[in-house]
C-alpha positions as a printed Julia matrix, in Angstrom:
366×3 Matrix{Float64}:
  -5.76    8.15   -8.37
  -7.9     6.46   -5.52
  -6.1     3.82   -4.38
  -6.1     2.8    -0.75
  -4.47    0.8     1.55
  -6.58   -0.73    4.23
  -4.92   -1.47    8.0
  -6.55   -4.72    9.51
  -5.52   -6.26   12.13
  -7.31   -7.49   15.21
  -8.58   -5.41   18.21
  -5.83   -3.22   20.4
  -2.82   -4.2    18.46
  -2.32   -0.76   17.44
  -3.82   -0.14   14.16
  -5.49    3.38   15.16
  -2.19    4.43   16.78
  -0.56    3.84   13.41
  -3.07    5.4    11.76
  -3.25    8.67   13.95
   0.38    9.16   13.07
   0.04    8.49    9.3
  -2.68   10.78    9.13
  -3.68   14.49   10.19
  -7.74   12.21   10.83
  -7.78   11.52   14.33
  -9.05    7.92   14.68
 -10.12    6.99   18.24
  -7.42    5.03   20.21
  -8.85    3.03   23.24
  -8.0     0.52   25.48
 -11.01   -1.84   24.45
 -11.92   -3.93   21.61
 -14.33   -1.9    18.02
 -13.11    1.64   19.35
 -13.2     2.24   15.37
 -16.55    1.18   13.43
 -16.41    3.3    10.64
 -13.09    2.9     8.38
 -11.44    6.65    8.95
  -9.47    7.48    5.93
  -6.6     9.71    5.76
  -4.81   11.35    2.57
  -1.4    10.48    3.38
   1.56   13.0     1.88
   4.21   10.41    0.69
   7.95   11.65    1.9
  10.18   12.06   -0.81
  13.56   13.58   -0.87
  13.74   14.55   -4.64
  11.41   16.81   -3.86
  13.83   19.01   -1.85
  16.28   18.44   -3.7
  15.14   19.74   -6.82
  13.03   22.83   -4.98
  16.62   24.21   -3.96
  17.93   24.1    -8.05
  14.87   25.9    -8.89
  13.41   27.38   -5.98
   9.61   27.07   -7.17
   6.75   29.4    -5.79
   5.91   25.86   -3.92
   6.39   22.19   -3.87
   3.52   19.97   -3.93
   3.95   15.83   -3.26
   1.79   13.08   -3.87
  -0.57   11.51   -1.53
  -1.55    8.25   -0.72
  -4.9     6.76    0.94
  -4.63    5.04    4.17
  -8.04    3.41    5.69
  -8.04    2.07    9.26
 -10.55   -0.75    9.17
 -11.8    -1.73   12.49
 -10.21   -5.01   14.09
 -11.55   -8.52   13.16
 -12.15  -11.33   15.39
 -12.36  -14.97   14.91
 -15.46  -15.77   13.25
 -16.09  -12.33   11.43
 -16.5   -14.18    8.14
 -19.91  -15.35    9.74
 -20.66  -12.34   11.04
 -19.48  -12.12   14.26
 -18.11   -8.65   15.86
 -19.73   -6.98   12.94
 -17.63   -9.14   10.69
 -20.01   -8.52    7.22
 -19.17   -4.87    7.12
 -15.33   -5.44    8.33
 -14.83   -7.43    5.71
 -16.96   -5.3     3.16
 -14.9    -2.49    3.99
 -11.25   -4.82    3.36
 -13.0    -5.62    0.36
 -13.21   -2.08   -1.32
  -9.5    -1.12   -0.52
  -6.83   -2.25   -2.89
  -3.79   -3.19   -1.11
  -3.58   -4.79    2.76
  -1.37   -3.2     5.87
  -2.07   -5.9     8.32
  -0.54   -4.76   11.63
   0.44   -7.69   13.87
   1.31   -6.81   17.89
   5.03   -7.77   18.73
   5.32   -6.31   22.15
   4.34   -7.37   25.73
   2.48   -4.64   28.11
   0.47   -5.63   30.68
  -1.84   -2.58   30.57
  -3.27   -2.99   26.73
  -5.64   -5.91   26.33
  -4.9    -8.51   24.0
  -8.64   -9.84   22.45
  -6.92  -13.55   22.83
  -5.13  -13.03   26.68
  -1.84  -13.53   24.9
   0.52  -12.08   22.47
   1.32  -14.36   19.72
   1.1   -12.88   16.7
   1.74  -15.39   14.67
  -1.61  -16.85   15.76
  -3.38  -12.99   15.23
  -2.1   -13.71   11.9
  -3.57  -16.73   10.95
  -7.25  -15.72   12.77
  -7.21  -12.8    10.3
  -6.11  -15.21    7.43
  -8.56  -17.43    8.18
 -11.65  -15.21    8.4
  -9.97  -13.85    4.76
 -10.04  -17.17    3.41
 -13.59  -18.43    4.33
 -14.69  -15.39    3.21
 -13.15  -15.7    -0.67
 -14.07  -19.61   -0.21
 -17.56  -18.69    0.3
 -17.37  -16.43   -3.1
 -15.54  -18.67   -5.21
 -18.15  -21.69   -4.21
 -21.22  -18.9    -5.07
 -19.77  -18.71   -8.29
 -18.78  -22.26   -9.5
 -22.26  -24.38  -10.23
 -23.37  -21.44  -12.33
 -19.83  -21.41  -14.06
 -19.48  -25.06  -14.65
 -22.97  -25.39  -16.24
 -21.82  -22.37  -18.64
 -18.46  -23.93  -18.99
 -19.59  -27.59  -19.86
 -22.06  -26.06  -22.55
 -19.18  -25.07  -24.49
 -18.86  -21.34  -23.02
 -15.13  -20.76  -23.68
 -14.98  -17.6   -21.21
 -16.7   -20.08  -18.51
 -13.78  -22.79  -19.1
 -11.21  -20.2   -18.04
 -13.46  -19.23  -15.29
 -13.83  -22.36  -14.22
 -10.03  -23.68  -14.14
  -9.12  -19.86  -12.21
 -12.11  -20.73   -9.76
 -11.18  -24.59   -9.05
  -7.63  -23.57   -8.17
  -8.68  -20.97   -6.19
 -11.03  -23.4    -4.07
  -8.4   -26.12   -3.96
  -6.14  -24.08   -2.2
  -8.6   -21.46    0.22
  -9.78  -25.67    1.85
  -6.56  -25.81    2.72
  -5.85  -22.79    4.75
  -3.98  -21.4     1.84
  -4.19  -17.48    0.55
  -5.87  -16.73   -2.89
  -2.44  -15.06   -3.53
  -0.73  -18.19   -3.44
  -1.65  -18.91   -7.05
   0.13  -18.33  -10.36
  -1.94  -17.22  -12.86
   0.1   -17.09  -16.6
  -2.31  -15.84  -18.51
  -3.83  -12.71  -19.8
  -7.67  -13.8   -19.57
  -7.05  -16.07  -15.87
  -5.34  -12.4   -14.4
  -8.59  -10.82  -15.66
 -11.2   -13.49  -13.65
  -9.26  -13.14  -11.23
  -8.98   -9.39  -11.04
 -12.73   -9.75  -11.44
 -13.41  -11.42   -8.14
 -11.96   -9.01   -5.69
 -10.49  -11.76   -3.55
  -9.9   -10.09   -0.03
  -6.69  -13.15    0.04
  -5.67  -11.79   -3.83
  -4.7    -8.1    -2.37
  -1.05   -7.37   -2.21
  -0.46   -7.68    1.56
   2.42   -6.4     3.93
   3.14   -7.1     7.69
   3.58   -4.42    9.98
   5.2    -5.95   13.46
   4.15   -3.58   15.98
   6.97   -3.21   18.61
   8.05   -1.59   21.51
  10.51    1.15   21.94
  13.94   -0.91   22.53
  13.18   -3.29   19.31
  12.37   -0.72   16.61
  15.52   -1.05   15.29
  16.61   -5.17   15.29
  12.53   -6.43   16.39
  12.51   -9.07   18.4
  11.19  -12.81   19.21
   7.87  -11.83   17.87
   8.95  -10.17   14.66
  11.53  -13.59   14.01
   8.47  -15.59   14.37
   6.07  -13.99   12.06
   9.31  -13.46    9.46
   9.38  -16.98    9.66
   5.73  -17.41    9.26
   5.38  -15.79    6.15
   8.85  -16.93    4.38
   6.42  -18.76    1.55
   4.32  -15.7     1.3
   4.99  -13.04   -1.64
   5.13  -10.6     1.09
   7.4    -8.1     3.23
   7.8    -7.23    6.89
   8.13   -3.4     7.92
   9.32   -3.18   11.9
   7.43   -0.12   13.56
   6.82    0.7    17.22
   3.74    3.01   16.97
   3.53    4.58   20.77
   7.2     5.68   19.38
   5.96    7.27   16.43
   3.26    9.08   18.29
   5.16   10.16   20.46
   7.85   11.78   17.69
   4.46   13.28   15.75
   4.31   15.23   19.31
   7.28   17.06   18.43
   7.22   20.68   17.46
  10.04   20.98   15.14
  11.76   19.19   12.55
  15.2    19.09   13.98
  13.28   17.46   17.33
  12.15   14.87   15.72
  15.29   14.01   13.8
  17.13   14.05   17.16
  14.62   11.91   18.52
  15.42    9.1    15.89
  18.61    9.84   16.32
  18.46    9.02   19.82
  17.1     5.57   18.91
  19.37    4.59   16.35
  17.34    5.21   12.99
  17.8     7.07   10.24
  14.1     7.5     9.04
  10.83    7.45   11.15
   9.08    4.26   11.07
   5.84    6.66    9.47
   7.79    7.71    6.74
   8.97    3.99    5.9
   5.13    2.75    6.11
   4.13    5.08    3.7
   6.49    4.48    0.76
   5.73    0.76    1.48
   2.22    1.34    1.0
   3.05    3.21   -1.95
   5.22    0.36   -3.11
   2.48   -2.23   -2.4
  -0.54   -0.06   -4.37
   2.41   -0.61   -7.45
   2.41    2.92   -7.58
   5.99    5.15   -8.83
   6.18    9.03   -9.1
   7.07   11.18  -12.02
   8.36   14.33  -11.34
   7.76   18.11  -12.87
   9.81   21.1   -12.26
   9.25   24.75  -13.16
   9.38   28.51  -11.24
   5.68   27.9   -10.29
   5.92   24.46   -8.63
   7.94   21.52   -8.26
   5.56   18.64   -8.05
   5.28   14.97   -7.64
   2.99   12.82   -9.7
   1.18    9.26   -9.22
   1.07    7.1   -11.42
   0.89    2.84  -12.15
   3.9     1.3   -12.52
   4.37   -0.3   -16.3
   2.2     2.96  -17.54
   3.21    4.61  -21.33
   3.76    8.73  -21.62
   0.47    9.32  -22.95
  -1.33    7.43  -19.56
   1.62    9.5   -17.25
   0.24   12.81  -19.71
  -3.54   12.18  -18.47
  -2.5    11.84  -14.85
  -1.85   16.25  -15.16
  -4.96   16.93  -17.55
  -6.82   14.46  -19.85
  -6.08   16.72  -22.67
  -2.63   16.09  -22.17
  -3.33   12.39  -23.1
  -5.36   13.17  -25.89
  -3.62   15.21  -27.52
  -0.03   13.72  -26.48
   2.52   14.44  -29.34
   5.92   13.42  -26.87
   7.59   13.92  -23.79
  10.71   15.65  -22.06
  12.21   13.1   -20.05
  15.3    14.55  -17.84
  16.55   11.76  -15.34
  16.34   12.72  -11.75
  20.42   12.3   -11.35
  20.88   13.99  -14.09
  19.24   17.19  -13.41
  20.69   17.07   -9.82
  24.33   16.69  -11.4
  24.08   19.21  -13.9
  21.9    21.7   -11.88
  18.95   22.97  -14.01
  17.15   22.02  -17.24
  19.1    23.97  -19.49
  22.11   22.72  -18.47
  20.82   19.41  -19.28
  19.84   20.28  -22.88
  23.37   21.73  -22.77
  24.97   18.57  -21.99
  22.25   16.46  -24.23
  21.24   14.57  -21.46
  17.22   15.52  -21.97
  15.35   12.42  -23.88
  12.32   12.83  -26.3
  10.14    9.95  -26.12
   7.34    9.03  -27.91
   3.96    7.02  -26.94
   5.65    4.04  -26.52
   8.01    5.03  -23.94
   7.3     3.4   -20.48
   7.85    5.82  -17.55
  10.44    5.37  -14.82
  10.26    6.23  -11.03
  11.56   10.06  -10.52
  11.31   10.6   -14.58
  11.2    14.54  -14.84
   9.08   15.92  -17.66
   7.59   17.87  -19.6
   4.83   17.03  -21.74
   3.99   18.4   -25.32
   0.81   18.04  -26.57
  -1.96   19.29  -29.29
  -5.39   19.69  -28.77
């Protein structure tokens, strides 16, 4: 399932930083503005505990988890949507990713560069807004006197075009995000699916902070939290030198004594990742045998047969039902068969709509 988050940000706040710890691809990290041209992409291994859990019940030849795709984008600059600092292919490459991780610097240090001379990223966030929106202003203008012709000729598909494109333009003049607009409809979700609006992608904030406000953040992070309070998005705190310097750790333990050291539970890495998950609307069936114990992707809302093709195609086609043991279930009563035991195993048919850490087993006919 190639889905991908893209990182975007603007010059040295920290995006390849980030991205060197989320990833095993080492991006270049400099001290001066386009160190990264070419969007790196990493296959990210998504953390998750239910993994290890259930590898101890059945202690499987190996355990395999899901991934997700991460793509550092190279940092934007005011004007990009008119080409400037090789703006056209930033923005190409925003375009082709599905979901946004736009990192914002929250942290004063004298010795990194800010593009601007300043930190405030609350303004950072509104340059890279801005260059978003003229950019999806420009499209949704391309597109309307060709529309409205089709539309005022009686073209019933152009009408609904033409009422999704008009509210889009009404509110990308005034500095607003495509996002901002509630579509109710089956066939206005589908135009605007259709346009690939970079302002449409699901989009979360990633405060960049030092080491002494990863935990509570600081005036920075309060001021883009209070920024984006209208927004239908989230804020994840993360101070990357930290991170880097925990992915320099040898061992396990090291690192876990690290965090403890600076009051979290969970590595600021590991939290990015499921929220990029989150944000791609992704969830993750489950399957559990002596050969492997292995996570699954797949979209969230999908039936059994969709969840069936995600392992083999022919498992879709010829879907007849599937196993479903809950996750708590399995960990309370300790294996499958004492979950048939206890009738706590579900059979489900093509109807059934999957949920997050569903284990199964799939029968099928081809």
């Amino acid at each position: 399932m190639a889905l991908q988050c893209g990182i975007v940000g603007l010059p040295n706040v920290g995006k390849s930083t980030l991205f060197n710890c989320l990833s095993n691809a080492k991006a270049q990290s400099a001290n001066f503005p386009f160190c990264t041209i070419e969007p790196n992409v990493g296959v990210i291994t998504v953390p998750d505990e239910r993994l290890n859990k259930l590898a101890e019940l059945v202690n499987p030849a190996k355990v395999v988890p899901t991934t997700v795709e991460i793509v550092d984008i190279a940092g934007l600059v005011k004007g990009a949507s008119r080409g400037e600092g090789l703006g056209n292919k930033f923005l190409a490459n925003i375009r082709e990713t599905d979901a946004i991780l736009h990192v914002l610097r929250c942290f004063d240090d004298d010795n990194i560069t800010h593009v601007d001379g300043s930190v405030d990223p609350v303004r950072d966030k509104e340059v890279i807004d801005t260059e978003l929106q003229l950019r999806d202003l420009e499209t949704v203008e391309g597109r309307l006197p060709r529309i409205a012709k089709m539309a005022a000729a009686g073209d019933r598909d152009a009408k609904v075009q033409l009422g999704v494109l008009s509210r889009y333009k009404e509110v990308l003049s005034q500095g607003k995000s495509a996002r901002s607009v509630v579509l109710d409809t089956k066939d206005e979700q589908k135009v605007a699916h259709d346009l690939f609006l970079l302002t449409n992608k699901p989009v979360l904030y990633v405060c960049n902070v030092d080491d002494a406000s990863a935990v509570t953040g600081n005036k920075y992070v309060d001021a883009v939290r209070e920024a984006v309070k209208d927004e239908n998005a989230e804020i994840l705190i993360v101070a990357a030198q930290t991170e880097s310097d925990i992915a320099e750790l040898e061992t396990y333990e090291e690192r876990q004594m690290f965090l403890k050291e600076i009051g979290l539970e969970e590595s600021g890495v590991n939290r990015l990742i499921k929220a990029a998950y989150k944000l791609l609307d992704l969830e993750t069936f489950l399957t559990a045998g002596p050969k492997e114990v292995r996570a699954w992707t797949y979209r969230k809302g999908s039936k059994a047969p969709q969840c069936a093709g995600v392992i083999h195609t022919d498992f879709e086609r010829g879907f007849i039902r599937a196993e479903i043991i809950k996750y708590d279930d399995y960990i309370h009563y300790g294996s499958e068969a004492a979950v048939k035991e206890a009738g706590k195993m579900h059979i489900e048919g093509k109807d059934y709509v999957f949920q997050d850490g569903d284990i199964v087993v799939f029968r099928f006919n081809v």
